[in-house]
HTML snippet that shows the backbone in 3Dmol.js (N, CA, C, O; Angstrom):
<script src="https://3Dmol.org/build/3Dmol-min.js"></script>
<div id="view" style="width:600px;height:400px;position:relative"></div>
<script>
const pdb = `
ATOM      1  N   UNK A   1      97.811  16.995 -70.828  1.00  0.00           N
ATOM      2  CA  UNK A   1      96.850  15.921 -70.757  1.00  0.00           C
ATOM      3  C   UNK A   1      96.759  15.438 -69.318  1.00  0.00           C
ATOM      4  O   UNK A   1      97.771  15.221 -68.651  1.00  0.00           O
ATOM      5  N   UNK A   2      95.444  15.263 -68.824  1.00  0.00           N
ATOM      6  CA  UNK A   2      94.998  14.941 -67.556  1.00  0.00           C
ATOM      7  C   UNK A   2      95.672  13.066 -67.273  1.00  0.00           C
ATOM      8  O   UNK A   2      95.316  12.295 -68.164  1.00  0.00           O
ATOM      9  N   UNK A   3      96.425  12.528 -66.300  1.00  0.00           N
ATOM     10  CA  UNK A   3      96.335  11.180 -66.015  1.00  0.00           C
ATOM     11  C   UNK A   3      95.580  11.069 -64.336  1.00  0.00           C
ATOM     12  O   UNK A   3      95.677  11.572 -63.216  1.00  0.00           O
ATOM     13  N   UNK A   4      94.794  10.034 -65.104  1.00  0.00           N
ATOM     14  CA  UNK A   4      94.354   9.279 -63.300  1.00  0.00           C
ATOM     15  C   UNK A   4      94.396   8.025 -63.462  1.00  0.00           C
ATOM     16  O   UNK A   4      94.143   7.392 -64.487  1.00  0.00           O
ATOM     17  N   UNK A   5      94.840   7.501 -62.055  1.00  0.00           N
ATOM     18  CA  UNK A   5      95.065   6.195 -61.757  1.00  0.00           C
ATOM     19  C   UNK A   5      94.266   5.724 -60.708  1.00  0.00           C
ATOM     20  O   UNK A   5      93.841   6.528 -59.877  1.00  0.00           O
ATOM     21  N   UNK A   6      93.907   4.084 -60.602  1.00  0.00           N
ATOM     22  CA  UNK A   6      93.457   3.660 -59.958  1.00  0.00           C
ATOM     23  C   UNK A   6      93.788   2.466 -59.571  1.00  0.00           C
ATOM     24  O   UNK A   6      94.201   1.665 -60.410  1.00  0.00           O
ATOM     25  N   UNK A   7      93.670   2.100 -58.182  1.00  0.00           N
ATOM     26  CA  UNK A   7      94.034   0.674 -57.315  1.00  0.00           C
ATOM     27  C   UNK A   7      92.408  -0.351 -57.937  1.00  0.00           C
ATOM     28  O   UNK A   7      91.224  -0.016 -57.960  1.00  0.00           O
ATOM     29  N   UNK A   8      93.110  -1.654 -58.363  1.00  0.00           N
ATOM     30  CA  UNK A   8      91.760  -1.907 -58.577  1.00  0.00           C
ATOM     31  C   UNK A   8      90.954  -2.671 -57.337  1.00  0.00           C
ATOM     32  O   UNK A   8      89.841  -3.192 -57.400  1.00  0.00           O
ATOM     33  N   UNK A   9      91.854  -2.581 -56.180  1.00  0.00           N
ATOM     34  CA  UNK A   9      91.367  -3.305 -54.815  1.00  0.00           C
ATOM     35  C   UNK A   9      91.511  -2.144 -54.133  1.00  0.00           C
ATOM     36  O   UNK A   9      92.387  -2.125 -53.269  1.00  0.00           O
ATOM     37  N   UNK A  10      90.717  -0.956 -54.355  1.00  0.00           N
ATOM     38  CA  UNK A  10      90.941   0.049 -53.548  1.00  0.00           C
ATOM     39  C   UNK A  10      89.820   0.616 -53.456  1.00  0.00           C
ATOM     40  O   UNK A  10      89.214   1.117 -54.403  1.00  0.00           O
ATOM     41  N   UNK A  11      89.308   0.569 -51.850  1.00  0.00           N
ATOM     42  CA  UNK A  11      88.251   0.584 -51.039  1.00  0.00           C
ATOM     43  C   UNK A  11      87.736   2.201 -50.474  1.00  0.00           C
ATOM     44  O   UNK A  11      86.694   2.323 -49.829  1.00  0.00           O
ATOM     45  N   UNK A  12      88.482   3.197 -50.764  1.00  0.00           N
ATOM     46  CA  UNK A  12      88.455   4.320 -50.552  1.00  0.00           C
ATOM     47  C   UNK A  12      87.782   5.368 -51.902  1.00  0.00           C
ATOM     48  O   UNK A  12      86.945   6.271 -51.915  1.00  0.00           O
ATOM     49  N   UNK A  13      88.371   4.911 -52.641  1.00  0.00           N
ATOM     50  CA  UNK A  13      87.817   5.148 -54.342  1.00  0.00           C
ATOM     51  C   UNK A  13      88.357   4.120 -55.284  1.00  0.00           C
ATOM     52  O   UNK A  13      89.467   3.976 -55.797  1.00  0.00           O
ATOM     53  N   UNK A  14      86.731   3.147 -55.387  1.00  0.00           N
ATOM     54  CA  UNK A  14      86.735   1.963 -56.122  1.00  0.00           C
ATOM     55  C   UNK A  14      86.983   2.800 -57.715  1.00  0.00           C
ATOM     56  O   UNK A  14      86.932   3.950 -58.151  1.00  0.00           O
ATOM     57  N   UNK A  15      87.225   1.642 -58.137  1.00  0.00           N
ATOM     58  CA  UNK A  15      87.436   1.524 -60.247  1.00  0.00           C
ATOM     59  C   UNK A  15      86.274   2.040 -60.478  1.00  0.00           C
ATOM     60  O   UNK A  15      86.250   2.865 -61.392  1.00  0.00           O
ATOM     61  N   UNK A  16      84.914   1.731 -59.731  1.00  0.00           N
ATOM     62  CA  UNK A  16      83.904   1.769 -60.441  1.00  0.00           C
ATOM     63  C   UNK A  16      83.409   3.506 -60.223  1.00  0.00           C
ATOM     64  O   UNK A  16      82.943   4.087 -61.204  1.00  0.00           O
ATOM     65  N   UNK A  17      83.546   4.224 -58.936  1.00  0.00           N
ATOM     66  CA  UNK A  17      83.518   5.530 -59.237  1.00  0.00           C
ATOM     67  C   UNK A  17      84.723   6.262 -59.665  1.00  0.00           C
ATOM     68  O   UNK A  17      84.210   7.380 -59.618  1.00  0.00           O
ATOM     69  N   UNK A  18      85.597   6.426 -59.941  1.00  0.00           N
ATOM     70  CA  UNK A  18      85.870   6.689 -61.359  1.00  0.00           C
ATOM     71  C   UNK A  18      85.717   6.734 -62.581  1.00  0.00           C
ATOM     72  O   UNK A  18      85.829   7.676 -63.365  1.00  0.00           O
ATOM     73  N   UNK A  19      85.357   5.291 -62.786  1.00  0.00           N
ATOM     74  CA  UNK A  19      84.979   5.303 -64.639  1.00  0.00           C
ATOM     75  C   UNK A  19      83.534   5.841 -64.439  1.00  0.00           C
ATOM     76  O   UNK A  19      83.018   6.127 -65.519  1.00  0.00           O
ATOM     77  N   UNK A  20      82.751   6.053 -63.381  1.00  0.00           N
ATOM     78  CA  UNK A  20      81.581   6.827 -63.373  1.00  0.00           C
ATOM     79  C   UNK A  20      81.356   8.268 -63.475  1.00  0.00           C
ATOM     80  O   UNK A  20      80.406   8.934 -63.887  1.00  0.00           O
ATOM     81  N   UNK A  21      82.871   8.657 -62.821  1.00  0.00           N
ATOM     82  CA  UNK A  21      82.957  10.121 -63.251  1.00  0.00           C
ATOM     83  C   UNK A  21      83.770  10.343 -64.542  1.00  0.00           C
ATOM     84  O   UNK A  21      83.667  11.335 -65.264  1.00  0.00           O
ATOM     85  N   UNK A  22      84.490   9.423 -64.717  1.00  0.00           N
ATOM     86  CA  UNK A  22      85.281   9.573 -66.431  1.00  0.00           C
ATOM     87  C   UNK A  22      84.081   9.688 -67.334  1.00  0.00           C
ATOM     88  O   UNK A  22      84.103  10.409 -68.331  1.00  0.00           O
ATOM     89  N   UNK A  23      83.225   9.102 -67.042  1.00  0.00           N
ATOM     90  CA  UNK A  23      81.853   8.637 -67.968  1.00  0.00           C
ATOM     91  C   UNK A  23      80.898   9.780 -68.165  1.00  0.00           C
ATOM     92  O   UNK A  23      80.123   9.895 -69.114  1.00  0.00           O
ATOM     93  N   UNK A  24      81.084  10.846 -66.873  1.00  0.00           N
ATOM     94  CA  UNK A  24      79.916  11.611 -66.889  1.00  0.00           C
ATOM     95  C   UNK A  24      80.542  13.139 -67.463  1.00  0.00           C
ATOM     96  O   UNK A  24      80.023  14.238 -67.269  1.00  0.00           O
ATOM     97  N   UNK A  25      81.716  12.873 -68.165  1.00  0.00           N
ATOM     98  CA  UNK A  25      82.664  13.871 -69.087  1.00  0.00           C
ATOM     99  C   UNK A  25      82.133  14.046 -70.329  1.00  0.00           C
ATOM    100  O   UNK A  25      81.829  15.092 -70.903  1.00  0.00           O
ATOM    101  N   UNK A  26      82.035  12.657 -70.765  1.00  0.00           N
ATOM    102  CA  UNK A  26      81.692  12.420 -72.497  1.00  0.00           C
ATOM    103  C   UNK A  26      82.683  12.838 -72.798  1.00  0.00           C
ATOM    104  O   UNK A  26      82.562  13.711 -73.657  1.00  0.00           O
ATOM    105  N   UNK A  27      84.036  12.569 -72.398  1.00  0.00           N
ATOM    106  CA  UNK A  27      84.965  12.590 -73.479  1.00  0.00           C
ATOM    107  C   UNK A  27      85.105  11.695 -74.491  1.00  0.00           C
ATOM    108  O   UNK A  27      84.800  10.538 -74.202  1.00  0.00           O
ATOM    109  N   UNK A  28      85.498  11.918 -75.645  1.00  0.00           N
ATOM    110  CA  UNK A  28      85.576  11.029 -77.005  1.00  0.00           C
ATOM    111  C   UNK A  28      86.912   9.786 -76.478  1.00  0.00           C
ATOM    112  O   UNK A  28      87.952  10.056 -75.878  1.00  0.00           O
ATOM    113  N   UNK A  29      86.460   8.500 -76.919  1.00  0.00           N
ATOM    114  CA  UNK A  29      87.942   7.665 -76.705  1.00  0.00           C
ATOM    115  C   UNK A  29      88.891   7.712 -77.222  1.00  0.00           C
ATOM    116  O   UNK A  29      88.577   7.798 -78.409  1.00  0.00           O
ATOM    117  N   UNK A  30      89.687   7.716 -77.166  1.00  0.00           N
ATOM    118  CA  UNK A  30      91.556   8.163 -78.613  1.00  0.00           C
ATOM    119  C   UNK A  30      91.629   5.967 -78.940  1.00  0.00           C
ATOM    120  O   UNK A  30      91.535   5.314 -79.979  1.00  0.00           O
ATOM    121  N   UNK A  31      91.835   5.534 -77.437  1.00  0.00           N
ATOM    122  CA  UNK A  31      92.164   4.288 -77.378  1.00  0.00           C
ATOM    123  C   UNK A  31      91.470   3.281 -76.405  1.00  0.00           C
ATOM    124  O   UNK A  31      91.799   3.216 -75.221  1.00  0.00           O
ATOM    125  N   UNK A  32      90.591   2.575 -76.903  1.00  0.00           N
ATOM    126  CA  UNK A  32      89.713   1.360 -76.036  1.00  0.00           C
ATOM    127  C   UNK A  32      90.379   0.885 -74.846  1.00  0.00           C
ATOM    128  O   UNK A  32      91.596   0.798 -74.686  1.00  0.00           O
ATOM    129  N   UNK A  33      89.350   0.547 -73.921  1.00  0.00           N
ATOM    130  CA  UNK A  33      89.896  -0.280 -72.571  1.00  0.00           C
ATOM    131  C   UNK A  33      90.657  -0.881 -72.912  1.00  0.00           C
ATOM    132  O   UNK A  33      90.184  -1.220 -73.997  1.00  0.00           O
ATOM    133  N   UNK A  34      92.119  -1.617 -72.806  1.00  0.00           N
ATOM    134  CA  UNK A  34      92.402  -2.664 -72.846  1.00  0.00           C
ATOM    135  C   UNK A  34      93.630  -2.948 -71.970  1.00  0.00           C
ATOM    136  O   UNK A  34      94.296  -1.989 -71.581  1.00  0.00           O
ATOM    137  N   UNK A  35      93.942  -4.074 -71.667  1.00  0.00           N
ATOM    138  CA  UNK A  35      95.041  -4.361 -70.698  1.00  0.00           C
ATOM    139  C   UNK A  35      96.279  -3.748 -70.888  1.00  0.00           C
ATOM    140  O   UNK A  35      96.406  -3.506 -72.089  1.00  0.00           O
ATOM    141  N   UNK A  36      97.380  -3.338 -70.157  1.00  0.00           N
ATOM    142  CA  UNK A  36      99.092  -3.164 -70.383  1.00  0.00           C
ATOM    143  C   UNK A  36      99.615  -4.160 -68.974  1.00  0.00           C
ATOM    144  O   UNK A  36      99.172  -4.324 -67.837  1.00  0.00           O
ATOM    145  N   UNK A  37     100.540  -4.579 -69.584  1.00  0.00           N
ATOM    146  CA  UNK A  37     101.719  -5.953 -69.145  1.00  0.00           C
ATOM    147  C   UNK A  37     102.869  -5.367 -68.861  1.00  0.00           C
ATOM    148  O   UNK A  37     103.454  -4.512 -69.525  1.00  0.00           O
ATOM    149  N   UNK A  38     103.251  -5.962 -67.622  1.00  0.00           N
ATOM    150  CA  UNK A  38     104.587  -6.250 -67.590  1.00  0.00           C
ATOM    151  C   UNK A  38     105.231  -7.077 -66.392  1.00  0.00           C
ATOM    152  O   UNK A  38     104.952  -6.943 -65.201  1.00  0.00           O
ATOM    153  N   UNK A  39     106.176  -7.985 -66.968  1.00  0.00           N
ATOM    154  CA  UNK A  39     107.136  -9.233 -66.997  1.00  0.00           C
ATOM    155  C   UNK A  39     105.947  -9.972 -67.284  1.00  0.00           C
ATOM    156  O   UNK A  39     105.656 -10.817 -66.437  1.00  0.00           O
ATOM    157  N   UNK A  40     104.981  -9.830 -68.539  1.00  0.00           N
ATOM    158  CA  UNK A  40     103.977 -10.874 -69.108  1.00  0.00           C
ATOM    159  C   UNK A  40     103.048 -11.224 -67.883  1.00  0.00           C
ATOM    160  O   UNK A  40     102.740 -12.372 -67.564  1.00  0.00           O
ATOM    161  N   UNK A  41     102.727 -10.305 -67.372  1.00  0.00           N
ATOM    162  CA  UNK A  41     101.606 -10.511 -66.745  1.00  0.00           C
ATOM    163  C   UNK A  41     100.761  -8.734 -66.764  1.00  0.00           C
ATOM    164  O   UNK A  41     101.271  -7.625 -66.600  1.00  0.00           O
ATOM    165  N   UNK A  42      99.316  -9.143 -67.036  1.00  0.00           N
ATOM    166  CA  UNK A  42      98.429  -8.100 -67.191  1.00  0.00           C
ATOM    167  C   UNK A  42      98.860  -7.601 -65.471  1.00  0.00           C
ATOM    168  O   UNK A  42      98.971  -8.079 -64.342  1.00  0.00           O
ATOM    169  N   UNK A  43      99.009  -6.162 -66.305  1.00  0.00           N
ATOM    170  CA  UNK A  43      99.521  -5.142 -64.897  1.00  0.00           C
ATOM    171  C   UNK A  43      98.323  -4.085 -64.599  1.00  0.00           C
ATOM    172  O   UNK A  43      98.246  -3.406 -63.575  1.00  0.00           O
ATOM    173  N   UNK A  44      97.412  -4.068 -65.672  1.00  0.00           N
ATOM    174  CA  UNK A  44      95.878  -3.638 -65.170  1.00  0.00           C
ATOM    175  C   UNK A  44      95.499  -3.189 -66.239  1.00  0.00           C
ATOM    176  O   UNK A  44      95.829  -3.596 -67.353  1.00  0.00           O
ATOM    177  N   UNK A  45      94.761  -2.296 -65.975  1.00  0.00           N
ATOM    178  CA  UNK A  45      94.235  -1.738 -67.615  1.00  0.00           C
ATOM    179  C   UNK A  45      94.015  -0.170 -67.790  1.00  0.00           C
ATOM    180  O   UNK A  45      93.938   0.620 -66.849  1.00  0.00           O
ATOM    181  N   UNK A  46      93.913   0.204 -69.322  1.00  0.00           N
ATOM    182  CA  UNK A  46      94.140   1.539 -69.822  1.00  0.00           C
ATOM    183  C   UNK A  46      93.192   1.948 -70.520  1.00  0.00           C
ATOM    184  O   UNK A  46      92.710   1.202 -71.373  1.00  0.00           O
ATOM    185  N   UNK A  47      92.588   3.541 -70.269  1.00  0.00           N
ATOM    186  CA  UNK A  47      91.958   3.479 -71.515  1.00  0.00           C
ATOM    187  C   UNK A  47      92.405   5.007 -71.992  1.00  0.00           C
ATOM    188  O   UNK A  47      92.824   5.742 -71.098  1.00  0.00           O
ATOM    189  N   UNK A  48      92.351   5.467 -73.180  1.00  0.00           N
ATOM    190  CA  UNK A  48      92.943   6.747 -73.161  1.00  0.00           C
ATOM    191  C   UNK A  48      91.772   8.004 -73.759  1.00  0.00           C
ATOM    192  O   UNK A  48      91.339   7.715 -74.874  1.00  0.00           O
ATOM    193  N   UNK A  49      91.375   8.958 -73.339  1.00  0.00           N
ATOM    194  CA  UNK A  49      90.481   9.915 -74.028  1.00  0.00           C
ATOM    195  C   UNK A  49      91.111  10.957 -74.238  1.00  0.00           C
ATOM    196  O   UNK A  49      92.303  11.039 -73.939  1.00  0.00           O
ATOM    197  N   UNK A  50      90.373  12.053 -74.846  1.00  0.00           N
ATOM    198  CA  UNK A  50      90.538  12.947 -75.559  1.00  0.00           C
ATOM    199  C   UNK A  50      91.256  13.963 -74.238  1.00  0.00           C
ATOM    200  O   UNK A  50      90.369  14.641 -73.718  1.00  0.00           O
ATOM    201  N   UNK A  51      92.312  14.143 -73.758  1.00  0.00           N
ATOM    202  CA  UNK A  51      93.011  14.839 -73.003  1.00  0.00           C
ATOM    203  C   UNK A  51      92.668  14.024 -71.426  1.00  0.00           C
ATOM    204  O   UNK A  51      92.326  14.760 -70.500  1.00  0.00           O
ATOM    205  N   UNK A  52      92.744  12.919 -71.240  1.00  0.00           N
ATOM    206  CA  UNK A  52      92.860  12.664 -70.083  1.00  0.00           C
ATOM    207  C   UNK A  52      93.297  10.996 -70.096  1.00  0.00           C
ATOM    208  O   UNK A  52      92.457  10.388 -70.760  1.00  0.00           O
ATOM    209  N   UNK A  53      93.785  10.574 -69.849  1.00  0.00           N
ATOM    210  CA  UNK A  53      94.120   8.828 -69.229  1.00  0.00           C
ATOM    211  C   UNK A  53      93.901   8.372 -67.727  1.00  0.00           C
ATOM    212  O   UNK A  53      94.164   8.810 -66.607  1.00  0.00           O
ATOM    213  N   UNK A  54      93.146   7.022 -68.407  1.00  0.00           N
ATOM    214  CA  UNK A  54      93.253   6.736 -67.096  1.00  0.00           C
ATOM    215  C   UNK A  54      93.600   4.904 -66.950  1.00  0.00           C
ATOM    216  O   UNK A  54      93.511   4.080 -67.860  1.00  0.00           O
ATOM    217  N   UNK A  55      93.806   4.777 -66.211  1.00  0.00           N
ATOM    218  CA  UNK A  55      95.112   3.211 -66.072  1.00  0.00           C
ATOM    219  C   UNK A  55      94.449   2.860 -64.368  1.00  0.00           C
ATOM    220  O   UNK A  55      94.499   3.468 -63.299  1.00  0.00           O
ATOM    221  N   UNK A  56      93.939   1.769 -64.751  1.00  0.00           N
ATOM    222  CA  UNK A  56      94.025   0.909 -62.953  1.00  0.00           C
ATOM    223  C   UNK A  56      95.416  -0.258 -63.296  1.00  0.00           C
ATOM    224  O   UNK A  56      95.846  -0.881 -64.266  1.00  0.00           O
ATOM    225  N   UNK A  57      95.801  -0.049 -61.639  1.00  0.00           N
ATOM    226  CA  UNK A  57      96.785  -1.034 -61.462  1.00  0.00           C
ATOM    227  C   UNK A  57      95.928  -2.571 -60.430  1.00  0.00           C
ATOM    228  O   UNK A  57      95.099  -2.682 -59.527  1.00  0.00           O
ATOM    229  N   UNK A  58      96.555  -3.246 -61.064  1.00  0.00           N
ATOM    230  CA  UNK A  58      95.683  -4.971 -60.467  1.00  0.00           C
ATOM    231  C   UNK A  58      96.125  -5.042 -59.370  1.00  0.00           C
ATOM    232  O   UNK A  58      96.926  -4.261 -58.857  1.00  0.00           O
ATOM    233  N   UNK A  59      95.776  -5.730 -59.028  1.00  0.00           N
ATOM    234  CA  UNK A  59      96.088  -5.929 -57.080  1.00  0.00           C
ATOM    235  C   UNK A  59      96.719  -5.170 -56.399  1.00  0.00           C
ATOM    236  O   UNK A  59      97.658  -5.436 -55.649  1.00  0.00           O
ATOM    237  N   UNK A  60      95.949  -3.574 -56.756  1.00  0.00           N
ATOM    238  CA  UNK A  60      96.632  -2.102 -55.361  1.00  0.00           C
ATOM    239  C   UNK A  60      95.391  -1.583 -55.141  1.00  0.00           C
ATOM    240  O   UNK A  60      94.375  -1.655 -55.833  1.00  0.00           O
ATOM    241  N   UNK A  61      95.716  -0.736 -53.478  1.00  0.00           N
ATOM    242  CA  UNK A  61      95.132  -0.454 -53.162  1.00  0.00           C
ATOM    243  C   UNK A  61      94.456   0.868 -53.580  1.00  0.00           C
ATOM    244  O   UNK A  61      93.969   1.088 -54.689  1.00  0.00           O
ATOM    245  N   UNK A  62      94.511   2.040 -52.136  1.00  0.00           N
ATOM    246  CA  UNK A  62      94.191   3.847 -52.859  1.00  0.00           C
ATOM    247  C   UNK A  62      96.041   3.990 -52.865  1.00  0.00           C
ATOM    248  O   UNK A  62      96.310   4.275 -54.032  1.00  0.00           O
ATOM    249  N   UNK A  63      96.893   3.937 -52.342  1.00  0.00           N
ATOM    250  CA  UNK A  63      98.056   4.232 -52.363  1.00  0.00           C
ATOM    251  C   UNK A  63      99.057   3.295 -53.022  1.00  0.00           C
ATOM    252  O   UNK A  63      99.924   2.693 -52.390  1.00  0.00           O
ATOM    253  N   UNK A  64      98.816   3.186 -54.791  1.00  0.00           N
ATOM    254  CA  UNK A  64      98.881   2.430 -55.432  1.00  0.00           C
ATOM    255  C   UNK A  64     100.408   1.508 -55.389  1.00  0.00           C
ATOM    256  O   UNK A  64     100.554   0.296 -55.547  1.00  0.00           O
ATOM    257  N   UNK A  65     101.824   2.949 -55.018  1.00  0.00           N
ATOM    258  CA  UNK A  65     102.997   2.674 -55.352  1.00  0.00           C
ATOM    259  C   UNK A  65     103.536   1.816 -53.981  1.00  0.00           C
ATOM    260  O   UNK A  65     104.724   1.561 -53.782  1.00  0.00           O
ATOM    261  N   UNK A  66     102.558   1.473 -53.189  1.00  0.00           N
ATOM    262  CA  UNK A  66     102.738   1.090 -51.589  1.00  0.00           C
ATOM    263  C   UNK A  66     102.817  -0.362 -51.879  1.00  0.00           C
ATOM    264  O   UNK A  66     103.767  -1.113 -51.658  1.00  0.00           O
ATOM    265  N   UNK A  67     101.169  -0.753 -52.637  1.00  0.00           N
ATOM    266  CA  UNK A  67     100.710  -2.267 -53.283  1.00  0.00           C
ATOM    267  C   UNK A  67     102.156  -2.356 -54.038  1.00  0.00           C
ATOM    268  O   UNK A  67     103.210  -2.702 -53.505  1.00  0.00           O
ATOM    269  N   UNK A  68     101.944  -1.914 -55.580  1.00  0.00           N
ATOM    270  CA  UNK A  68     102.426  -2.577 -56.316  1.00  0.00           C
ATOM    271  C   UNK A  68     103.425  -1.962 -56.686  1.00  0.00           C
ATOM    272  O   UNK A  68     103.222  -1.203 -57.633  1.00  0.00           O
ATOM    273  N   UNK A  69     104.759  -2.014 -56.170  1.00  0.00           N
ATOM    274  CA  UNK A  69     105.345  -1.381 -56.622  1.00  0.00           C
ATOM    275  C   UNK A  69     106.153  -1.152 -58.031  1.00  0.00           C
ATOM    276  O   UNK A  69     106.535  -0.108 -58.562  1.00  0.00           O
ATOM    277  N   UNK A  70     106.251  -2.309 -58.374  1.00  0.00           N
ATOM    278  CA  UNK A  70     106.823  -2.276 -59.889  1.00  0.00           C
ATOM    279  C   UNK A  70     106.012  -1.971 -61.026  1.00  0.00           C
ATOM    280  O   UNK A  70     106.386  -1.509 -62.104  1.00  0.00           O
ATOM    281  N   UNK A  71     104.999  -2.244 -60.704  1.00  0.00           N
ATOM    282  CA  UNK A  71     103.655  -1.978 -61.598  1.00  0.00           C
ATOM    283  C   UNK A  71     103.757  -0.295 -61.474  1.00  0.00           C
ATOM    284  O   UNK A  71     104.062   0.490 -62.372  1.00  0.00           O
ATOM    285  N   UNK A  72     103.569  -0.134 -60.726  1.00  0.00           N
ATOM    286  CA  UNK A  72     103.459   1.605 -60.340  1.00  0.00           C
ATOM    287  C   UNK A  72     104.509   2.396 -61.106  1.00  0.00           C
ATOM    288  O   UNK A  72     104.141   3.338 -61.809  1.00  0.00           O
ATOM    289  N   UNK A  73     105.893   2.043 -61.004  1.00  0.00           N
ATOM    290  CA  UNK A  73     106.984   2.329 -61.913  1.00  0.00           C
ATOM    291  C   UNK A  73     106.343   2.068 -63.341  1.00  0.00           C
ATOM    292  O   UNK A  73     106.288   2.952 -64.196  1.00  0.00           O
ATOM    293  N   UNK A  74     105.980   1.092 -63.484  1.00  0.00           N
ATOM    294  CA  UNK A  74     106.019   0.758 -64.976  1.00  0.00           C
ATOM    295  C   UNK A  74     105.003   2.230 -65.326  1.00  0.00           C
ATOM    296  O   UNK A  74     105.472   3.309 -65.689  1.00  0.00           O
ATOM    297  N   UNK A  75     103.814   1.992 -65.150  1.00  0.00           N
ATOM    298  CA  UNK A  75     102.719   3.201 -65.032  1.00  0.00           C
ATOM    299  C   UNK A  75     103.498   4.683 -65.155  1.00  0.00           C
ATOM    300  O   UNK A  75     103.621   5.095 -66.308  1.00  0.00           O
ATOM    301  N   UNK A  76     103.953   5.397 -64.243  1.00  0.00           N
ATOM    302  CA  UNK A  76     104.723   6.136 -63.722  1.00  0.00           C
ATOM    303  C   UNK A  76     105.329   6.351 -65.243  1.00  0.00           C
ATOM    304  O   UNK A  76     104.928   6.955 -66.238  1.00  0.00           O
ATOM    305  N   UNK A  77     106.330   5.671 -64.974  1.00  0.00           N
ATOM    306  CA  UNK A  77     107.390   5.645 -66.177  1.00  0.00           C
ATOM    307  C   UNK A  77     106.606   6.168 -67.858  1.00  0.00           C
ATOM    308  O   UNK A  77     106.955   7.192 -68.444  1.00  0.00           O
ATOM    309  N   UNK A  78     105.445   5.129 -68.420  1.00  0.00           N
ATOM    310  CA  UNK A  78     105.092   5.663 -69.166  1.00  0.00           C
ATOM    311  C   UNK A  78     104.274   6.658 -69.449  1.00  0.00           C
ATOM    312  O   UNK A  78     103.996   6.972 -70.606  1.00  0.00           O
ATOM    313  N   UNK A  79     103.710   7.379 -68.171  1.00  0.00           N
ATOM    314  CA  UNK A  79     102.835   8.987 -68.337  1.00  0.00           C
ATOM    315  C   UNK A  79     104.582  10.052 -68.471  1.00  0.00           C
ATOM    316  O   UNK A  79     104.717  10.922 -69.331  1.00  0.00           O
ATOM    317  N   UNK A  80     105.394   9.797 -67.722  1.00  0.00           N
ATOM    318  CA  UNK A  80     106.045  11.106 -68.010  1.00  0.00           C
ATOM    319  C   UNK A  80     107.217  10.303 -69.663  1.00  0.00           C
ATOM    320  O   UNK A  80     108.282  10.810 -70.013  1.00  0.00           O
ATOM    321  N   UNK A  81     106.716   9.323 -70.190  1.00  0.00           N
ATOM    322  CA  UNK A  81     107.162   9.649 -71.250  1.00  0.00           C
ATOM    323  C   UNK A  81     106.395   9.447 -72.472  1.00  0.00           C
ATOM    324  O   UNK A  81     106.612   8.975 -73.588  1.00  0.00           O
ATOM    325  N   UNK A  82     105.110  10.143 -71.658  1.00  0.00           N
ATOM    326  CA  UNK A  82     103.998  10.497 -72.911  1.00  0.00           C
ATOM    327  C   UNK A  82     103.399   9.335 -73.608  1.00  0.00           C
ATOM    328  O   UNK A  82     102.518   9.499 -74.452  1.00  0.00           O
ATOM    329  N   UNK A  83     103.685   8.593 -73.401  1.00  0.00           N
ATOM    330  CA  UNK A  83     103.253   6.693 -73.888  1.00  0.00           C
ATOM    331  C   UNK A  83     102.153   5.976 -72.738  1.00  0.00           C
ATOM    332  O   UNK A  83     102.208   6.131 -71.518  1.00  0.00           O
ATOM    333  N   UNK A  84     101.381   5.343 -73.326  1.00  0.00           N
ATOM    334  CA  UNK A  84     100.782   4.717 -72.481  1.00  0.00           C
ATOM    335  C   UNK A  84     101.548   3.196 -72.366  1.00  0.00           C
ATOM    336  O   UNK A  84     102.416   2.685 -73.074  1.00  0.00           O
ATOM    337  N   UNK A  85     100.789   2.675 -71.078  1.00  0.00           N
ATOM    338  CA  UNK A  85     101.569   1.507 -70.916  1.00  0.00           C
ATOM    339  C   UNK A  85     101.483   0.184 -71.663  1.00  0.00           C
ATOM    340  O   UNK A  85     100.400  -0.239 -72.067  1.00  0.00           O
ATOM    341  N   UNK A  86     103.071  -0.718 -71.916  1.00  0.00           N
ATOM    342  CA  UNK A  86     102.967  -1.304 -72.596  1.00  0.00           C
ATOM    343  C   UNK A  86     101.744  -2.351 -72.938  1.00  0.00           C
ATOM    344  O   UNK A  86     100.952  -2.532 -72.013  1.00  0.00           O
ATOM    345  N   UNK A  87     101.601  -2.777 -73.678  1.00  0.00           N
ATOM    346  CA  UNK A  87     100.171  -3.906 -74.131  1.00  0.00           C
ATOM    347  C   UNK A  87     100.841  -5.176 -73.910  1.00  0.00           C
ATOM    348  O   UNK A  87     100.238  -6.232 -74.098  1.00  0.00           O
TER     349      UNK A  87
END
`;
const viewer = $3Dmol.createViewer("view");
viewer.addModel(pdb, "pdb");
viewer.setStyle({}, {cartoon: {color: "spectrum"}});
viewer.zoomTo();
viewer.render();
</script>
């Protein structure tokens, strides 16, 4: 399964071309946009399709693990254990 990530303050490749090219796939959704948290604060958002994910992290840039680093772990952490990130 394909993952991409995105800085959502990232000026090199914004959120918005991405989900423009996620969009121009027509892949089917598995799981709706919706936020994943952690230490209770929205850590950005997820959405999952039919062989690909994709997750922006909130306040990073294009070199996401630079911004945010714990966020990035968290992220990180749940693609290599096949889970998306917590809600």
């Amino acid at each position: 399964m394909g993952k991409c990530c995105s800085g959502d303050v990232d000026s090199v490749v914004p959120i918005t071309s991405t989900r423009y090219a996620i969009n121009k796939l027509k892949l089917p959704v598995k799981t709706a946009w919706r936020p994943w948290s952690i230490n209770d604060e929205v850590g950005g958002y997820v959405e999952e399709y039919e062989g690909l994910t994709s997750v922006t992290v909130r306040d990073a840039g294009h070199f996401v693990p630079s911004y945010q680093p714990a966020r990035a772990l968290t992220m990180i952490s749940s693609f290599l254990q096949g889970v998306l990130p917590p809600p």
